[in-house]
MMTF fields as JSON, N, C-alpha, C and O atoms, coordinates in Angstrom:
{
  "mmtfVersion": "1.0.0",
  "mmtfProducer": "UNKNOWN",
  "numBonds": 295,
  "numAtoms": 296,
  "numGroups": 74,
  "numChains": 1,
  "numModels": 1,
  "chainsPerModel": [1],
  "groupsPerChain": [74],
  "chainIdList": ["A"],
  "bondAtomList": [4, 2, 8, 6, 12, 10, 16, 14, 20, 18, 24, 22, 28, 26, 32, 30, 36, 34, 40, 38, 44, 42, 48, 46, 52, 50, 56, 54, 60, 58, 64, 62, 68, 66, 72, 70, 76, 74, 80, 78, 84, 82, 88, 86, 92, 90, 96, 94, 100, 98, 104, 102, 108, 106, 112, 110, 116, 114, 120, 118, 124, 122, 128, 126, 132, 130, 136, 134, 140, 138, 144, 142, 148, 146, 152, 150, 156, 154, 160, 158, 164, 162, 168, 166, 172, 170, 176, 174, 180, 178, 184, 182, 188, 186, 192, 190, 196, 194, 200, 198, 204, 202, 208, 206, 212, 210, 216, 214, 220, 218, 224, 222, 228, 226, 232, 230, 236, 234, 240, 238, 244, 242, 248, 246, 252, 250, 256, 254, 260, 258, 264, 262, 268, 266, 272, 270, 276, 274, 280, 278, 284, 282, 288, 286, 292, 290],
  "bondOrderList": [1, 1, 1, 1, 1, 1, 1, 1, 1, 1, 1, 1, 1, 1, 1, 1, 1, 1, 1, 1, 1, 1, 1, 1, 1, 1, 1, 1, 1, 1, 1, 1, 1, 1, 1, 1, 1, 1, 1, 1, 1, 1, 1, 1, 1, 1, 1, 1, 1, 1, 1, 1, 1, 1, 1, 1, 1, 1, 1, 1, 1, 1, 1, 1, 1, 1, 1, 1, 1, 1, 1, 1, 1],
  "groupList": [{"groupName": "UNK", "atomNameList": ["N", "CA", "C", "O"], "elementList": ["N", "C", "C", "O"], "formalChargeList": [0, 0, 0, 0], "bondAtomList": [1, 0, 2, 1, 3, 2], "bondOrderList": [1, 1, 2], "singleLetterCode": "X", "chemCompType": "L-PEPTIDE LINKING"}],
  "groupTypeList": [0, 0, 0, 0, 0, 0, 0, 0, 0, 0, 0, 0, 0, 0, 0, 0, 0, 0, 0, 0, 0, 0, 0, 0, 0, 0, 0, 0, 0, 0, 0, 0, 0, 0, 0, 0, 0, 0, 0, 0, 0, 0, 0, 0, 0, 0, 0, 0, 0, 0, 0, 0, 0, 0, 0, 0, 0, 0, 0, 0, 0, 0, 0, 0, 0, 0, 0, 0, 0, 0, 0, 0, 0, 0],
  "groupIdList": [1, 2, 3, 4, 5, 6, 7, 8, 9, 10, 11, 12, 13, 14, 15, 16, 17, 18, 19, 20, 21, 22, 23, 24, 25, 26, 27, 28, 29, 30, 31, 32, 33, 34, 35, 36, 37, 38, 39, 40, 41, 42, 43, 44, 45, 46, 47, 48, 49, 50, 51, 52, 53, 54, 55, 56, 57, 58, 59, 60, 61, 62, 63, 64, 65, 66, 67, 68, 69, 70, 71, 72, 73, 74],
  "secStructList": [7, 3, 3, 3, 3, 3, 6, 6, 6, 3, 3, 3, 3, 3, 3, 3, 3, 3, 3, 3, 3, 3, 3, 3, 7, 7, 7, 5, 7, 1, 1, 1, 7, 7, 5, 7, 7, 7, 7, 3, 3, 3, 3, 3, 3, 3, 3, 3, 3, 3, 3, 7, 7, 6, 6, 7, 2, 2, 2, 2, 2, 2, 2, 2, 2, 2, 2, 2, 2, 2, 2, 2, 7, 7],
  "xCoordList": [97.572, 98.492, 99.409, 99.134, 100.421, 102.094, 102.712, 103.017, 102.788, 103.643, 105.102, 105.602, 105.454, 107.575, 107.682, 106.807, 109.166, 109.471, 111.492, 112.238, 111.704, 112.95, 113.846, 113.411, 115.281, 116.428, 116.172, 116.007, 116.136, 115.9, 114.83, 114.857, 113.73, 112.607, 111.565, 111.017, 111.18, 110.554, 109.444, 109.855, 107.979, 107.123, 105.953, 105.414, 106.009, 105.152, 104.324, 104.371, 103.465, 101.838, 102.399, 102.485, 102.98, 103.031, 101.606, 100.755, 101.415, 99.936, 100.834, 101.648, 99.998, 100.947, 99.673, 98.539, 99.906, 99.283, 99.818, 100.9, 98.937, 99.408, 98.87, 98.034, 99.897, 99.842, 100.225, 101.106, 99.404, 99.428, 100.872, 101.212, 101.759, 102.948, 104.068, 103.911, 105.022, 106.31, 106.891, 107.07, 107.293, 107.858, 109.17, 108.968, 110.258, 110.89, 111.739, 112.399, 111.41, 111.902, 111.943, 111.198, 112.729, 112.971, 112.165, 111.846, 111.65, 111.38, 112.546, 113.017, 112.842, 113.558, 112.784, 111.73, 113.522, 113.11, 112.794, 113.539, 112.004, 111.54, 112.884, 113.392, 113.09, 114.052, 115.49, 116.293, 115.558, 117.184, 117.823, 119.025, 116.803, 117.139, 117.628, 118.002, 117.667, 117.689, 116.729, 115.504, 117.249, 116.048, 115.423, 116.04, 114.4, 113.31, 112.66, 112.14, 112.435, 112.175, 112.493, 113.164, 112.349, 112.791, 111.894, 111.487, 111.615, 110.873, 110.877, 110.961, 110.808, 111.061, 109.79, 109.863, 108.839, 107.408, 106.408, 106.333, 105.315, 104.126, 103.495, 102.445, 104.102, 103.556, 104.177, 105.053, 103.489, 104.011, 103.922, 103.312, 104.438, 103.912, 103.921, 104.823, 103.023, 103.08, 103.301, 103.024, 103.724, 103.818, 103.49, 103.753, 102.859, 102.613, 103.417, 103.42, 104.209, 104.701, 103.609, 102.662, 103.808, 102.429, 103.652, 103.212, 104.34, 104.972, 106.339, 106.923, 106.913, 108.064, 108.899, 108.129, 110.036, 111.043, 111.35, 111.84, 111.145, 111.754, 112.993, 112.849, 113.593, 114.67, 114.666, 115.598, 113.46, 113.779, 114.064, 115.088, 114.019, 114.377, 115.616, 116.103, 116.607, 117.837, 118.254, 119.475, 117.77, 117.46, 117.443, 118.486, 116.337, 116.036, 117.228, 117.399, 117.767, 119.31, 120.864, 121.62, 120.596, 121.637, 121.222, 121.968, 120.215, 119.955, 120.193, 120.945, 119.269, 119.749, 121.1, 121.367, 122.02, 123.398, 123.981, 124.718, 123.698, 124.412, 123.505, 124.066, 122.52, 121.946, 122.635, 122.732, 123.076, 123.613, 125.501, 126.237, 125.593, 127.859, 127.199, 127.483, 126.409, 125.972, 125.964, 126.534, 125.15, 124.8, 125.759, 125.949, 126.218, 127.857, 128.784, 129.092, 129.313, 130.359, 129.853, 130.625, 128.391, 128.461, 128.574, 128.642],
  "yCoordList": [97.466, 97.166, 98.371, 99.541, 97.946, 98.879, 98.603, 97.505, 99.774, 99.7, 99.531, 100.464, 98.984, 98.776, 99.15, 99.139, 99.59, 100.331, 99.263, 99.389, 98.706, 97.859, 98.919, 99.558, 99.168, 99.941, 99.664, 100.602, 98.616, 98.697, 99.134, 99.149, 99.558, 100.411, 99.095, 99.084, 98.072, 97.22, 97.693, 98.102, 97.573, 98.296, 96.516, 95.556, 96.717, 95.321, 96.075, 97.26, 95.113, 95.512, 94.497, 93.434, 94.788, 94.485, 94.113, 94.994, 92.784, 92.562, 91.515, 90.599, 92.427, 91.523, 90.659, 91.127, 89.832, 88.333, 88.067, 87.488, 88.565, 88.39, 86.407, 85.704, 86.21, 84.787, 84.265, 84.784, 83.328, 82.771, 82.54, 82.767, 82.116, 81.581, 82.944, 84.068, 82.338, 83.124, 82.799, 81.616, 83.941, 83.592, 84.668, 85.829, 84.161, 84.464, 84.083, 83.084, 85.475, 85.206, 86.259, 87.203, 86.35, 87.491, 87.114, 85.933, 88.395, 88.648, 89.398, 90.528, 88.4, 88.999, 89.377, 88.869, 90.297, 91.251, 90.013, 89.037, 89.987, 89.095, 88.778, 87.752, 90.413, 90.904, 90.97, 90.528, 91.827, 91.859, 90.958, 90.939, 90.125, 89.557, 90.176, 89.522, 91.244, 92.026, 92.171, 92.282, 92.157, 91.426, 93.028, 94.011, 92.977, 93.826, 93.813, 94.889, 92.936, 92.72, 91.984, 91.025, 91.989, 90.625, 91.11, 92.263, 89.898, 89.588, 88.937, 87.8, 89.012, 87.804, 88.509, 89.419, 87.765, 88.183, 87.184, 86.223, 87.729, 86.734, 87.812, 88.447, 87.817, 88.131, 87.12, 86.259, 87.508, 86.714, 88.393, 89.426, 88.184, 89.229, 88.589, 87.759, 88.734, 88.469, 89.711, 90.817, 89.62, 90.816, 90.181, 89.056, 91.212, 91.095, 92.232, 93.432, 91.433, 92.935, 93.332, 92.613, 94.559, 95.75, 96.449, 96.588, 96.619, 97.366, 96.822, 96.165, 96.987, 96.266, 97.796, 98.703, 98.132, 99.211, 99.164, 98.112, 100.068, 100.031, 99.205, 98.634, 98.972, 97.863, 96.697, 96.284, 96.311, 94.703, 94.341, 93.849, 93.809, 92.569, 92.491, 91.411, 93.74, 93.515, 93.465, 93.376, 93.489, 93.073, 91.287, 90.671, 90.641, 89.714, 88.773, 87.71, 88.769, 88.789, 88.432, 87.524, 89.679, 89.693, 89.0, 88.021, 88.861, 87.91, 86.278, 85.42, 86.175, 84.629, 84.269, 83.143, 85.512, 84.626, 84.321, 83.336, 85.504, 85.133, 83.848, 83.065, 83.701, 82.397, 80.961, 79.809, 81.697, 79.979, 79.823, 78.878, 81.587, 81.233, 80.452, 79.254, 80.805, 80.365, 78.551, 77.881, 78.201, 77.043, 75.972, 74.808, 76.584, 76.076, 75.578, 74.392, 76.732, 76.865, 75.881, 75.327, 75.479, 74.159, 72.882, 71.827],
  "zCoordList": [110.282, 109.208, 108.995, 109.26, 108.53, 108.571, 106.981, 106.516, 106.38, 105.027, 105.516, 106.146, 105.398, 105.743, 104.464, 103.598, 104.365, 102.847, 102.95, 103.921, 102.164, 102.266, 101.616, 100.658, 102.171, 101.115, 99.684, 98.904, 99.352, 97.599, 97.011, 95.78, 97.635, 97.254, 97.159, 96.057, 97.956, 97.919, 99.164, 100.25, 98.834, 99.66, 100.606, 100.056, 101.376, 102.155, 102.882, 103.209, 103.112, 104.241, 104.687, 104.072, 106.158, 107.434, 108.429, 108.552, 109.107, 109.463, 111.026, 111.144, 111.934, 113.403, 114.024, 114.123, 114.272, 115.04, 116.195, 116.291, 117.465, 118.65, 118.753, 118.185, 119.777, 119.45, 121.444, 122.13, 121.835, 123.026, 123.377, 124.538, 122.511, 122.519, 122.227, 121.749, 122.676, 121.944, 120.727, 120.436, 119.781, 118.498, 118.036, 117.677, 118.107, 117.068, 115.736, 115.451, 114.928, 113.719, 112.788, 113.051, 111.607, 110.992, 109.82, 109.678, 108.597, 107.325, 106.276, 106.407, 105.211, 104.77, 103.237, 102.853, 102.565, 101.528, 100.276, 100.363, 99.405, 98.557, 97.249, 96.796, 96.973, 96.437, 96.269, 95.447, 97.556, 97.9, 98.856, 99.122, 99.407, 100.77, 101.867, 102.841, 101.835, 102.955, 104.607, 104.553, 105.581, 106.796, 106.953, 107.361, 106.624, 107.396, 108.258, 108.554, 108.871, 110.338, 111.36, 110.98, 112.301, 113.226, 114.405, 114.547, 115.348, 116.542, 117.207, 116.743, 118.578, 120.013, 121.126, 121.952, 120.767, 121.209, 121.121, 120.356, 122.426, 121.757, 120.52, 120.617, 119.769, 118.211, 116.962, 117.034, 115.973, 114.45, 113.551, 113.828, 112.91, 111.636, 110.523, 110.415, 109.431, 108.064, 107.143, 107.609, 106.022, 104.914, 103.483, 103.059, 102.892, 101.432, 100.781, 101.055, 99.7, 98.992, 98.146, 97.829, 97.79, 97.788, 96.402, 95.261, 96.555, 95.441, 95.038, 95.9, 93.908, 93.429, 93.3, 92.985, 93.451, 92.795, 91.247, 90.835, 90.442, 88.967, 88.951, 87.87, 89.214, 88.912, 89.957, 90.647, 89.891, 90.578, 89.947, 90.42, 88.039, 87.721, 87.704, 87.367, 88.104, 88.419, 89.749, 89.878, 90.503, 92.072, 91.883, 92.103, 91.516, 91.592, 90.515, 91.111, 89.689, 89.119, 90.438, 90.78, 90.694, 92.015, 92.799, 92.825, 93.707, 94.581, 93.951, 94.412, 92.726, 92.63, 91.904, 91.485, 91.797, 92.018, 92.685, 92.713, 93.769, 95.474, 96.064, 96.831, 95.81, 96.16, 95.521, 95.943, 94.226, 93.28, 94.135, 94.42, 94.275, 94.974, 95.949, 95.91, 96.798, 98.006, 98.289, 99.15, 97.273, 97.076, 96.473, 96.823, 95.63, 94.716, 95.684, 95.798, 96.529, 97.993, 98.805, 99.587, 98.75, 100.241, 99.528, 100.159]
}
């Protein structure tokens, strides 16, 4: 297991799953939506966030408005 640390100060336990198959795909930040990882492997990874930054709830604000222009615009 791997702590990843996201630009907005968002902390995850990183956990890799080798897997018979090939997989890719990215993790993005819970928070900022920002991609913290990506992969094209026989692996998977999962993450738990483990720590929040003093100002997520203004993190989490910003993200779900760019989620609502987002959604509005289609």
């Amino acid at each position: 297991m791997t702590k990843i640390t996201c630009s907005c100060g968002a902390v995850y336990l990183e956990k890799k799953h080798k897997l018979t198959m090939r997989d890719k795909d990215k993790k993005h930040c819970q928070l900022c939506g920002e991609v913290i990882s990506s992969w094209n492997g026989a692996v998977m990874y999962t993450y738990e966030l483990i720590s929040r930054p003093e100002n997520s709830n203004d993190l989490n604000l910003s993200a779900k408005s760019i989620v609502d222009k987002i959604t509005k615009s289609n």
